[in-house]
N, C-alpha and C positions, 0 to 999 in steps of 0.2 A: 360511571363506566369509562375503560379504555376505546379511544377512537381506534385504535389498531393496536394488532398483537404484534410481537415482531418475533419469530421461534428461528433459532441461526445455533449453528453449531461452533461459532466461532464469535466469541464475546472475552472481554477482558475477564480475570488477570492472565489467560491465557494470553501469547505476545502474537506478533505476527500485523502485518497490511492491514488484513481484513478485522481483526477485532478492533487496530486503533478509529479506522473507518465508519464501523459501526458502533463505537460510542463515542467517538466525538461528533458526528452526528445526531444519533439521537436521545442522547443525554441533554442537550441543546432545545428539544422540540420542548412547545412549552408542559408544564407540570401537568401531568394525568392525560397528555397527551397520546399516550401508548404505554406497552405493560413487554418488557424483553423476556420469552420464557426462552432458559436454556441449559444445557448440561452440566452438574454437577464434576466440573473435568478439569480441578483445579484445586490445591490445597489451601490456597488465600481465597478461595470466592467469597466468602461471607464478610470477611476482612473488606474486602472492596466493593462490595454490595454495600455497606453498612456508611460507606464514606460519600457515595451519591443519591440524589435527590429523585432517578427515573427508579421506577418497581421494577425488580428483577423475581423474577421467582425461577428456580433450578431443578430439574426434577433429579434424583436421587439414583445416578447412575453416572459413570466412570465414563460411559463409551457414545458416542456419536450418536445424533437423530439419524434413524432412518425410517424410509416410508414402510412401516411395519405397524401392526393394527394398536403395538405398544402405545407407540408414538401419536399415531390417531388420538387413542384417548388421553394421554396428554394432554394435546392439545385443544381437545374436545372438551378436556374437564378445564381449561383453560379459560374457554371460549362460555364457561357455564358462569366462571367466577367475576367475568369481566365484561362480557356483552358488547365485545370490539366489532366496526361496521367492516373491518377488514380483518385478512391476517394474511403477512409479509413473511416469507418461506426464503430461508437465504442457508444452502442451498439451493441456486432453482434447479439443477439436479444432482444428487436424484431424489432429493427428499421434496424437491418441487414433485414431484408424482402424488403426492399427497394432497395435493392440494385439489383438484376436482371432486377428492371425495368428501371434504369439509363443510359442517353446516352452513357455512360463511365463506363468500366470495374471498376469494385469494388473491395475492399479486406473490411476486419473485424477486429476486434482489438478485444480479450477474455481473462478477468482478474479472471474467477471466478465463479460467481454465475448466470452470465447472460448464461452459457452453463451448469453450473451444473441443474438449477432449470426444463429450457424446455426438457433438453436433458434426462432427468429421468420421466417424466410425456409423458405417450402411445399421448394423445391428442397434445402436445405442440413439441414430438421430431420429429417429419415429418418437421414440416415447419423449423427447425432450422438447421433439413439437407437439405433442401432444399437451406438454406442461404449457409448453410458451402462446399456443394458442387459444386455450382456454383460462390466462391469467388476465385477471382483468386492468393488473400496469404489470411494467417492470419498472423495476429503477437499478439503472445501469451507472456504475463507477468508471462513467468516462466513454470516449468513441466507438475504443477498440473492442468491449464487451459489448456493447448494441451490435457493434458490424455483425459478430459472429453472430451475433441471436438472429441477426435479420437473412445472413445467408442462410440459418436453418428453417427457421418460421417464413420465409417470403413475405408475401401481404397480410398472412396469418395471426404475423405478429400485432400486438393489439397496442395502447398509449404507452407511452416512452419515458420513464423524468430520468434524465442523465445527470447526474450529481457525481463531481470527481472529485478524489480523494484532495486534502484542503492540508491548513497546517495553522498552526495557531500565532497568528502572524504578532502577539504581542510576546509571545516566550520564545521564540525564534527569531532574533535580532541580530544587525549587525552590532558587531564590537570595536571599541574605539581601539586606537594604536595602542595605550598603556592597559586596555583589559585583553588586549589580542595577545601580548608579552609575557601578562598574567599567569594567562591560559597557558601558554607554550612553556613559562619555566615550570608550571605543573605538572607539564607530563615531560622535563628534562629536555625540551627542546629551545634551539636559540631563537631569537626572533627572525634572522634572516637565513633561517631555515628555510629549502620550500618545501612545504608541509602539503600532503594528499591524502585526505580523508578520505576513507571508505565504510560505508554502514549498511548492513544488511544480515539478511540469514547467509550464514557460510553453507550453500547448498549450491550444483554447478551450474546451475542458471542462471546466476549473479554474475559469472565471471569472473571472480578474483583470481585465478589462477591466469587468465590471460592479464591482467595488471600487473600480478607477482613478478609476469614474464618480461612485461612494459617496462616496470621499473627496475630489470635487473641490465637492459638494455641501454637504458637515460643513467644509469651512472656513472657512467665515465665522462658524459657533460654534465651532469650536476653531482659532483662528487658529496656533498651534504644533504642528497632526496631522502627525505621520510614518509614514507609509505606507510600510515596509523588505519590498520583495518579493525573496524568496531564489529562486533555480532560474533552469534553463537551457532553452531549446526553441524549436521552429520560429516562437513566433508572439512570440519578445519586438519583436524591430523596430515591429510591429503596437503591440505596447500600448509600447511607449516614445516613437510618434507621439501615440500617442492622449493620455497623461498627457501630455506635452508640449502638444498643443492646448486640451487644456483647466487646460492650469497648476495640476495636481494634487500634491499633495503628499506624491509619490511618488520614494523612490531603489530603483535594480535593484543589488543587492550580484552579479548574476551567481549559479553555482555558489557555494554555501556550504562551509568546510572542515570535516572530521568536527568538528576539536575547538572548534570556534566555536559549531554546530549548537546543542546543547543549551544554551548557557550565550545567546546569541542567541537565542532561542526563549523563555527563563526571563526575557530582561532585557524581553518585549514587556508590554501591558497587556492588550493581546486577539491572538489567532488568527484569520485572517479565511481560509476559504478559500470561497469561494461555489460548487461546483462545481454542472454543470446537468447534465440530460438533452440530448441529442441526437439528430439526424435519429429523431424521434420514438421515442426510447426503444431504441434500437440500442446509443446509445454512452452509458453511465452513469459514475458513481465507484463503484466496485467496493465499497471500504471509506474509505480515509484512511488512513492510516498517522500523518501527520505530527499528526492528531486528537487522537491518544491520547498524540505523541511532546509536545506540547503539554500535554496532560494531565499529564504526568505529572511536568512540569515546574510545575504549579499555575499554568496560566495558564489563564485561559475563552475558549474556543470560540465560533467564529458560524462554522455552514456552510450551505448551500444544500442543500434536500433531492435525493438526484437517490443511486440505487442504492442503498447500504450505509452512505452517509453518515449518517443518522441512528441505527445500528446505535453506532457510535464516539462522534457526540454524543448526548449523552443531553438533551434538552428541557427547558428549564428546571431542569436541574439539575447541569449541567458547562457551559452555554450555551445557545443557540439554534440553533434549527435555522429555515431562511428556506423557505415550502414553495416561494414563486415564486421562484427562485433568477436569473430574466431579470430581475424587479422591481431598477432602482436606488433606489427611494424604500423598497423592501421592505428592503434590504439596510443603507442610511444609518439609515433607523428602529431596526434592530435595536443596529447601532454606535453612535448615539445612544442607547438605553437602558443599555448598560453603562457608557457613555465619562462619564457623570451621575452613576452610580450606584456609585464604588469598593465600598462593603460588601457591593453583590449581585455585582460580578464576583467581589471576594474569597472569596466564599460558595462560584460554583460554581467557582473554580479549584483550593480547598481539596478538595472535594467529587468536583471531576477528579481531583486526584494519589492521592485515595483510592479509587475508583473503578480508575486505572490499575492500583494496586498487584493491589487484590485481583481484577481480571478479567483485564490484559493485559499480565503479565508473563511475556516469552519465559520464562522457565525454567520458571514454570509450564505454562505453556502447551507447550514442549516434551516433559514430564513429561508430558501430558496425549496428545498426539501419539504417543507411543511404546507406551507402556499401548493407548492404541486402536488399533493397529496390529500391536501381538503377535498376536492369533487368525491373523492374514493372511499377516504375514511369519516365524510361527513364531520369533519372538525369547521368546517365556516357555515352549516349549518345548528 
């Protein structure tokens, strides 16, 4: 039998925060340790099922779980095949509503915006305490998704395992002087370029349009800035007008390939992601992933304060955190301070990869996740 079910809408080879987070986690836990059921929402799933060692099973549908009587027996006929002493609901909402009606105690999984968005709106925060105080954990990806679960649930809220998004601190490396040269005549750049990487979903959250703007301001003191923005999303058109009008000196690489990711990332001199708040605090950055994946490659950080982001940078001391994250003169200032200063970037990139090691390394962090999850899912019994 599985110790726990894990049923999430958001599992590889679908891309995105939350699928890398949830299998690099518990792909990790040990073998037969849990059973991922999840949506068939994906033209490679079976491809990528077929290549790891956790049981996936998919159910036979294009569209999202939701708490609908479908999805019950799903998960019910799941729960017949496997005999888990839990089952872990990621959404916690709103498909955490399902969860009270399960032959088997629940728990939630909250990365973010799925408790910021009902837990602020009068109409949508009843039923999301209603999820969070009837689940018997959560496990929350970092601070800033507990804070909000706790301003909703108050004392209601029930045990806690906080586990933050991690990075594979052995494929995320720094790079010597002659593989960093390597890298950069790759993508046609010189070595005493300075190089600013960006990686994310092109969506306005991230803020790349306020860096498009940064860096179209720092050119005239570094007349040789490159500006290499990696990711794919609904708003590149948008920001590839926009660099384009203001003849910024920015390339879009598109989609980045796994094995380019890391060693591209190692070859930059800074990490820039400015990510903001929106429609007044609705829609945040949960964590960064790409923060730490940067880290841990000993390259320094500049992000924009906004959710959990400053959670992954650490202030003055793996980079900068920007508080006004809309400010372009905030953002140019910041990049100007490091772009001056090689000894203080070198300082906190040093200071990052030692940092990622010892906080944010999935294995540990897997190790950690497991251990806090035996009481629940009866795996140390």
């Amino acid at each position: 039998m599985a110790r726990h079910l894990l049923v999430t809408n958001d599992y590889p080879p679908k891309t995105g925060g939350i699928q890398v987070y949830l299998h690099e986690l518990w792909s990790r836990l040990e073998p037969g340790r849990a059973v991922v059921l999840t949506a068939r929402s994906h033209p490679d799933a079976d491809a990528f099922d077929a290549r790891g060692d956790i049981v996936i099973e998919r159910v036979a549908t294009r569209t999202l779980f939701w708490p609908t009587p479908r999805t019950r027996r799903a998960i019910e006929e799941a729960i017949a095949r496997h005999d888990p002493a839990l089952v872990l609901l990621d959404p916690a909402w709103p498909l955490g509503l399902i969860g009270p009606f399960l032959s088997r105690p629940f728990g939630v999984i909250v990365h973010g915006a799925e408790v910021t968005i009902p837990g602020r709106l009068p109409l949508l925060s009843a039923s999301l305490r209603f999820v969070l105080a009837r689940a018997r954990v959560m496990v929350s990806a970092g601070g800033y998704p507990e804070a909000e679960a706790r301003h909703t649930a108050g004392s209601r809220l029930g045990p806690v395992i906080q586990i933050p998004p991690g990075v594979d601190t052995e494929r995320f490396v720094p790079l010597s002087g002659s593989e960093r040269a390597a890298v950069r005549e790759e993508l046609s750049l010189s070595s005493a370029d300075p190089l600013i990487v960006a990686f994310s979903r092109l969506v306005p959250r991230k803020g790349m349009d306020t860096l498009i703007r940064a860096s179209a301001e720092l050119r005239a003191e570094f007349p040789k800035l490159v500006v290499s923005i990696g990711g794919a999303g609904r708003d590149r058109a948008r920001l590839e007008r926009l660099a384009h009008s203001l003849s910024a000196p920015v390339e879009f690489l598109g989609r980045v390939a796994d094995d380019l990711l890391p060693r591209w990332l190692a070859a930059g001199d800074l990490m820039v992601m400015d990510c903001r708040s929106r429609w007044a605090g609705f829609e945040q950055e949960g964590f960064g992933i790409v923060f730490v994946e940067a880290a841990a490659c000993g390259v320094a950080q500049v992000a924009g304060r906004s959710g959990g982001s400053h959670e992954a940078v650490s202030d003055q001391v793996t980079g900068l955190v920007v508080a006004n994250s809309r400010s372009v003169e905030d953002l140019a200032r910041a990049i100007r301070e490091l772009l001056v200063d090689p000894a203080r970037r070198q300082r906190y990139g040093a200071a990052a990869r030692e940092q990622a090691v010892a906080r944010f390394d999935w294995r540990a962090l897997a190790e950690l996740l497991g251990t806090s999850l035996a009481p629940f899912d009866g795996y140390a019994t």
